[in-house]
C-alpha positions as CSV (number, residue, x, y, z in Angstrom):
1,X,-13.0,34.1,39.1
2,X,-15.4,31.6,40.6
3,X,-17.8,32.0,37.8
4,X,-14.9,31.2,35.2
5,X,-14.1,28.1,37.2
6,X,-17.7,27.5,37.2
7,X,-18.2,28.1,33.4
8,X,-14.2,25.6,33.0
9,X,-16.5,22.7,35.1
10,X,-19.7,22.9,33.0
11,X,-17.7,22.9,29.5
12,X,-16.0,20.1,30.8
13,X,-19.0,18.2,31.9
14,X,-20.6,18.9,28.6
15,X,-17.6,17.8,26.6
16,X,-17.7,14.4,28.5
17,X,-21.1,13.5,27.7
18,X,-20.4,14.1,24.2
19,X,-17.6,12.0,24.5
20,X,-18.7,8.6,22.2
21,X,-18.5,5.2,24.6
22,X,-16.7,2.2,23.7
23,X,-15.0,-0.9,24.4
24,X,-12.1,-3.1,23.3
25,X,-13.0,-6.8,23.4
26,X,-10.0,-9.6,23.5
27,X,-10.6,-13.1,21.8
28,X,-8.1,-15.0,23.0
29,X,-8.7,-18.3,21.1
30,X,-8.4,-16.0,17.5
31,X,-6.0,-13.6,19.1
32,X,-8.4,-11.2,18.0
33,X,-9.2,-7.3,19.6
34,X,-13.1,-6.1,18.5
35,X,-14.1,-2.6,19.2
36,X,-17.4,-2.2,20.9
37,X,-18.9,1.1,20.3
38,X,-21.8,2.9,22.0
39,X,-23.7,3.9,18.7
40,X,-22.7,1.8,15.1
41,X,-21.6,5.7,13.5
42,X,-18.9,6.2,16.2
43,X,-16.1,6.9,15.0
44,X,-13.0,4.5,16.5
45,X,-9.6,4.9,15.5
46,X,-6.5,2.7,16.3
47,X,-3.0,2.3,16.4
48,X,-0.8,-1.0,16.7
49,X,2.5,0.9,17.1
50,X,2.5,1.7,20.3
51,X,1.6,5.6,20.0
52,X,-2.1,7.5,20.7
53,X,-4.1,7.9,17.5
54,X,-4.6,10.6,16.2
55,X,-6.2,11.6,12.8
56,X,-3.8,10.1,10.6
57,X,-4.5,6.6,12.2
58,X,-6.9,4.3,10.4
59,X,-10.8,3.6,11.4
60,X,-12.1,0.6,13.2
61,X,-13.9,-1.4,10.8
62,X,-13.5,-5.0,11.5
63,X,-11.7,-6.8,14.4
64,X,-7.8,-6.9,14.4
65,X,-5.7,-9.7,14.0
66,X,-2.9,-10.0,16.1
67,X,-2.0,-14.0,16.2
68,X,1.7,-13.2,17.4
69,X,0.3,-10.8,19.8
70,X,0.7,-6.8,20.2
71,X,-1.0,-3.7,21.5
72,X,-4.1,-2.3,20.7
73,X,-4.9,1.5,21.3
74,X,-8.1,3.2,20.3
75,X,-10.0,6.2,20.7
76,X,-13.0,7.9,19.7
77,X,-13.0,10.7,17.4
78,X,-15.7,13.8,16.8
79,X,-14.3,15.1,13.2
80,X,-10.7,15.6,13.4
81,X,-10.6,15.5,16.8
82,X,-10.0,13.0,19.4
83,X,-12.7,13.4,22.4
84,X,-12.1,11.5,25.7
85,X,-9.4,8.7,26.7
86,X,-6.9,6.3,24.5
87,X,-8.3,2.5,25.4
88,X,-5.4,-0.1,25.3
89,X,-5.7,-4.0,24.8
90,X,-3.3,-6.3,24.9
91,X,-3.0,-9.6,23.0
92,X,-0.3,-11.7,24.8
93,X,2.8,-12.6,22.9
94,X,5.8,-11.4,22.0
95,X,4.4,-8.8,19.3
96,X,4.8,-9.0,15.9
97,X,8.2,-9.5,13.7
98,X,7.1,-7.8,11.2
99,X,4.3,-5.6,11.2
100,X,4.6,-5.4,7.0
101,X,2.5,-7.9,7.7
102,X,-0.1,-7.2,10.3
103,X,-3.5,-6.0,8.3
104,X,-4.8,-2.1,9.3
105,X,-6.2,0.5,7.9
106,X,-4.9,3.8,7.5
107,X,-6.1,7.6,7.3
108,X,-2.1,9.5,6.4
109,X,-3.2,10.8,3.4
110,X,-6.0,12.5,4.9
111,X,-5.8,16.0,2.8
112,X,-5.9,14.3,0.0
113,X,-8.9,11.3,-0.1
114,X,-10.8,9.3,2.7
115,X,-9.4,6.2,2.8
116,X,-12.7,4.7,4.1
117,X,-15.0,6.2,1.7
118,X,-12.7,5.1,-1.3
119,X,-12.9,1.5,0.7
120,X,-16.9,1.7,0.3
121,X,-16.1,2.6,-3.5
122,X,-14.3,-0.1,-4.3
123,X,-16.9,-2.8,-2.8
124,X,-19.1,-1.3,-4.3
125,X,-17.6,-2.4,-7.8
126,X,-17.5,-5.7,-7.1
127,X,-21.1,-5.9,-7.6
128,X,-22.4,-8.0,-10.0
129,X,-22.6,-5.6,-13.6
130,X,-20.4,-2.8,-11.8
131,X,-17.9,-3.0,-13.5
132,X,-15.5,-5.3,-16.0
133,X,-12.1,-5.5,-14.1
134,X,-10.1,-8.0,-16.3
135,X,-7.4,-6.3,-14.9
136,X,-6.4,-4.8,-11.1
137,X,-4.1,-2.4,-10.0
138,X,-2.9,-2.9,-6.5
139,X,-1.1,-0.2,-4.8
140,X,-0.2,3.4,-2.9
141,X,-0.6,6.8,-4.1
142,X,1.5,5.9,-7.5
143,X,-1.2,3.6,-8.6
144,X,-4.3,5.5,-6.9
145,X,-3.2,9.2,-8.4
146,X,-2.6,7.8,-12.0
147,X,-6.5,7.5,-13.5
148,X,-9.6,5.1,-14.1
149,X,-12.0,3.9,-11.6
150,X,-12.9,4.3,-8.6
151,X,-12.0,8.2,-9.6
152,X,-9.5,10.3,-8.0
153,X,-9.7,13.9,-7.0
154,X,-6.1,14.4,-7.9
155,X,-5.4,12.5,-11.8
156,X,-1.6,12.4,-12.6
157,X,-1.9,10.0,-15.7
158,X,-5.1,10.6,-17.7
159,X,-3.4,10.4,-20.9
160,X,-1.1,7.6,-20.6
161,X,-3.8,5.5,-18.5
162,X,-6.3,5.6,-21.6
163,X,-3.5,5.1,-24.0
164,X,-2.0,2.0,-22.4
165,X,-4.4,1.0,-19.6
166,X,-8.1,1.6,-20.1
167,X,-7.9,-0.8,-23.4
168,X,-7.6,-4.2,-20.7
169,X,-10.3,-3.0,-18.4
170,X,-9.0,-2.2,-15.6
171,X,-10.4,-1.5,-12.2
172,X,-7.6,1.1,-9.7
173,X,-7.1,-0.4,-6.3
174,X,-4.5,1.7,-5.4
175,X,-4.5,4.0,-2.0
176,X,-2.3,7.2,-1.7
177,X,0.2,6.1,1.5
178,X,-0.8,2.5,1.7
179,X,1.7,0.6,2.8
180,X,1.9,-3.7,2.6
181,X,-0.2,-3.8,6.0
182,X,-2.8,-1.6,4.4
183,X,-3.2,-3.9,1.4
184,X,-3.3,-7.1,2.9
185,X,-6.0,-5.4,5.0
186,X,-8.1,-4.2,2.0
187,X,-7.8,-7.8,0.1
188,X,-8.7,-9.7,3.2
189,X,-12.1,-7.7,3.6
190,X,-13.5,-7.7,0.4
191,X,-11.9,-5.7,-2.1
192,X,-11.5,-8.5,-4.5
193,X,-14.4,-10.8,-4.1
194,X,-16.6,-11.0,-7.1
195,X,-14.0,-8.8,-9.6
196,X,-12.5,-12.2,-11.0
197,X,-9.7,-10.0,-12.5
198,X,-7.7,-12.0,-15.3
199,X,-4.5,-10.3,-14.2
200,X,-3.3,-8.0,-11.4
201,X,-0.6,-5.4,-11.4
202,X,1.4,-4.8,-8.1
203,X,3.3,-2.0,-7.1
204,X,3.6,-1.6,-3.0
205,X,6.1,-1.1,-0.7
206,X,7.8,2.2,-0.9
207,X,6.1,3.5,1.8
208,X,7.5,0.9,3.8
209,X,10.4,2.4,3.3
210,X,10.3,5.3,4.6
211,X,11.3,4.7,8.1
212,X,9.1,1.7,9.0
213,X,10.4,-1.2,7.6
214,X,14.0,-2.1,6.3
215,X,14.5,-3.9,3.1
216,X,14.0,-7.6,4.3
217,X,10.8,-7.0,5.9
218,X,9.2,-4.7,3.1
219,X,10.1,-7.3,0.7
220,X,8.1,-9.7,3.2
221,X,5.4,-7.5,3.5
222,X,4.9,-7.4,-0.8
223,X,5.0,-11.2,-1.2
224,X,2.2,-11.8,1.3
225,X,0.4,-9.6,-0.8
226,X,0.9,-11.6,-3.9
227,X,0.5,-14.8,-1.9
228,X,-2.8,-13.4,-0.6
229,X,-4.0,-13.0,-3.8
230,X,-3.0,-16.3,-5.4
231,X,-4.9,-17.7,-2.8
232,X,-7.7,-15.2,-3.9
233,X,-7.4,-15.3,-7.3
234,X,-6.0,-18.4,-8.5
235,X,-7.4,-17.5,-12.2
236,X,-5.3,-14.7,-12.6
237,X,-1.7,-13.7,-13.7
238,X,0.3,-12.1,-11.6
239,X,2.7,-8.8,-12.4
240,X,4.7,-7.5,-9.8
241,X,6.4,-4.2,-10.1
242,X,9.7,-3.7,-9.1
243,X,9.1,-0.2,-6.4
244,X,10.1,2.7,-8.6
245,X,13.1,4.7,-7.8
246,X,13.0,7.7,-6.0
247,X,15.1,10.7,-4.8
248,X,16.5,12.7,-7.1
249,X,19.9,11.3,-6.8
250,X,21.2,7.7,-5.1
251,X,21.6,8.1,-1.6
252,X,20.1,5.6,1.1
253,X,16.7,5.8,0.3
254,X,17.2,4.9,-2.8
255,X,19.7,2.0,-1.8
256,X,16.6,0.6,0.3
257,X,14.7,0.4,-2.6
258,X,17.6,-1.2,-4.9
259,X,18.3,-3.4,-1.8
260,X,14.8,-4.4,-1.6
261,X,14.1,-4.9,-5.2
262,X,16.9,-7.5,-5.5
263,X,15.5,-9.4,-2.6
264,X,11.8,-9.7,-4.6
265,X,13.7,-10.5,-8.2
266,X,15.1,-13.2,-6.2
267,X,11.8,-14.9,-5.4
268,X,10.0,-13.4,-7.9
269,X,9.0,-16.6,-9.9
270,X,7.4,-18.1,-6.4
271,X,5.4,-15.5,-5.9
272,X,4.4,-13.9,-9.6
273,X,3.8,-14.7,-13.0
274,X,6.0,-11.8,-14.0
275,X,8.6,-9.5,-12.7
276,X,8.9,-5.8,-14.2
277,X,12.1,-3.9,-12.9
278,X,11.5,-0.1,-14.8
279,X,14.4,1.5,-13.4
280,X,16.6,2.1,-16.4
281,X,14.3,3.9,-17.5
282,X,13.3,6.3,-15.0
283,X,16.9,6.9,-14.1
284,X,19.0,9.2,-16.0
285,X,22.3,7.4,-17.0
286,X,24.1,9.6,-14.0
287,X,21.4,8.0,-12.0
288,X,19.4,11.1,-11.7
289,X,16.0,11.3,-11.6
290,X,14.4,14.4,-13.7
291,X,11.1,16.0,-12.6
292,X,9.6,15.9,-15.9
293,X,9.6,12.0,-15.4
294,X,8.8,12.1,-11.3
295,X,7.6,15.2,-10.7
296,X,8.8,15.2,-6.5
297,X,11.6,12.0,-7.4
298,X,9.1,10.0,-6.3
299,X,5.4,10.2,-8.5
300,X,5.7,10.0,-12.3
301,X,4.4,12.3,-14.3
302,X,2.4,11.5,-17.7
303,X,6.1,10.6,-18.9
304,X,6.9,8.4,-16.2
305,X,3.2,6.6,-16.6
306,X,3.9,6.2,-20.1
307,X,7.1,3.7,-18.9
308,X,4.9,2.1,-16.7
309,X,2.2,1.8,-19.2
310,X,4.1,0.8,-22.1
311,X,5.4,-2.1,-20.1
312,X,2.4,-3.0,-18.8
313,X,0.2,-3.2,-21.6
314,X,3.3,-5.4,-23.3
315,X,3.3,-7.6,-20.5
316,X,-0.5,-8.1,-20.3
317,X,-0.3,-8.5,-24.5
318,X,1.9,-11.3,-24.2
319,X,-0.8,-13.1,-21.7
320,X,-3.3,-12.5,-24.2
321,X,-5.1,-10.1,-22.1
């Protein structure tokens, strides 16, 4: 028995000294939280809900901006495991309103693509002779999962992308479970600079939805993003995407996302060249949704890219792009 508690003591001891160091740092002129860690490869990963991280929370790569105040809690990560204690920081203030619009990163969609690695992919296009990207697609899991560059493991769209898509040059910013948050956080560190895109295509915001934001705040959270990148892009056209419909018949999901739709229709000529609402037709007339257009009522198949697509390419077309 004592030898077990012996051999308990020593794994712990050992598990501890693995454990990676770190340190949360608070600015409090730019109401900003660094993380400090022992050794540059450590892996840090935070929350700003309130809750421990855990594997599904996004890595530490740049220090967090909280100018209405909020909480910060990290922790270090071996793998897909969290080693040693959560860290909390505090910015004072009452927290934010809306956190649609409070820049992080994310790691949800872990099973699917690292979210950091396809990060590094991206800025690594936006060097000079990369790539052309006349046009950029900005988005979640709809837009990452379609096709074109940087590549996807899973390809939902192949056919329809080259048909309609490909011809304009497109470059694919789009992230599998990205929500507004996660693109404001990707344009604001680099993901743009140097692409000098002609026009960009934005469909976010349905993973606000589910169970994060209401309507009024989601619809927030998607025209920061396209003020963001007016102020990035002044060159280019702006064409913001309706969020699709989804569920495979109306109920209150599906009101959120008429609900917000109507709020970003209503403002859509301060904030975008263009509005595209495509749900007419990717709605059945009884206002079902069929899986050979959205294969779970929510992803289009090559069917459903080929609305989007078609639409797109006439849109761009009529910009001369």
């Amino acid at each position: 028995m004592r030898s077990l508690r012996l051999l308990s003591l020593l794994t712990a001891l050992l598990a501890a000294s693995l454990v990676s160091a770190f340190e949360l740092t608070l600015d409090p002129v730019k109401r900003t939280v660094t993380v400090v860690p022992e050794k540059p490869t450590d892996v840090i990963r935070y929350t700003l809900n309130g809750k421990d991280p855990d594997f599904s929370a996004g890595v530490y790569l740049a220090p967090i901006e909280l100018p209405e105040g909020g909480t910060v809690k990290a922790a270090a990560f071996e793998g897909n495991k969290r080693v040693g204690q959560t860290v909390t920081q505090s910015v004072p203030g009452t927290g934010p309103r809306n956190t649609a619009l409070v820049p992080l990163t994310q790691n949800r969609d872990w099973k699917s693509y690292d979210w950091v690695v396809r990060h590094q992919e991206i800025l690594a296009l936006n060097q000079p002779g990369a790539i052309r990207a006349d046009v950029a697609l900005i988005g979640d899991s709809i837009t990452h999962f379609w096709s074109g560059e940087p590549k996807a493991r899973r390809v939902a769209g192949k056919e329809s992308w080259e048909k309609w898509i490909a011809p304009h040059h497109p470059v694919n910013l789009g992230y599998g479970w990205d929500r507004t948050e996660n693109v404001l956080w990707r344009l604001r560190h680099g993901e743009l600079a140097g692409l000098r895109p002609k026009a960009v295509v934005v469909l976010i915001g349905t993973n606000n939805l589910s169970g994060f934001n209401p309507p009024a705040q989601t619809a927030e959270g998607v025209a920061e993003v396209c003020r963001e990148l007016r102020r990035q892009a002044p060159q280019a056209k702006i064409l913001l995407l309706a969020i699709l419909p989804r569920q495979a018949k109306p109920d209150a999901t599906r009101q959120r996302v008429t609900d917000t739709n109507a709020l970003l229709k209503a403002q859509a000529s301060q904030i975008a060249d263009a509005y595209l609402d495509l749900t007419d037709k990717l709605v059945e007339t009884d206002g079902t949704i069929l899986k050979e257009t959205m294969s779970d009522y929510l992803h289009p198949t090559n069917k459903g890219y080929e609305v989007m697509g078609a639409a797109i390419d006439a849109q761009l077309k009529a910009w001369s792009l």
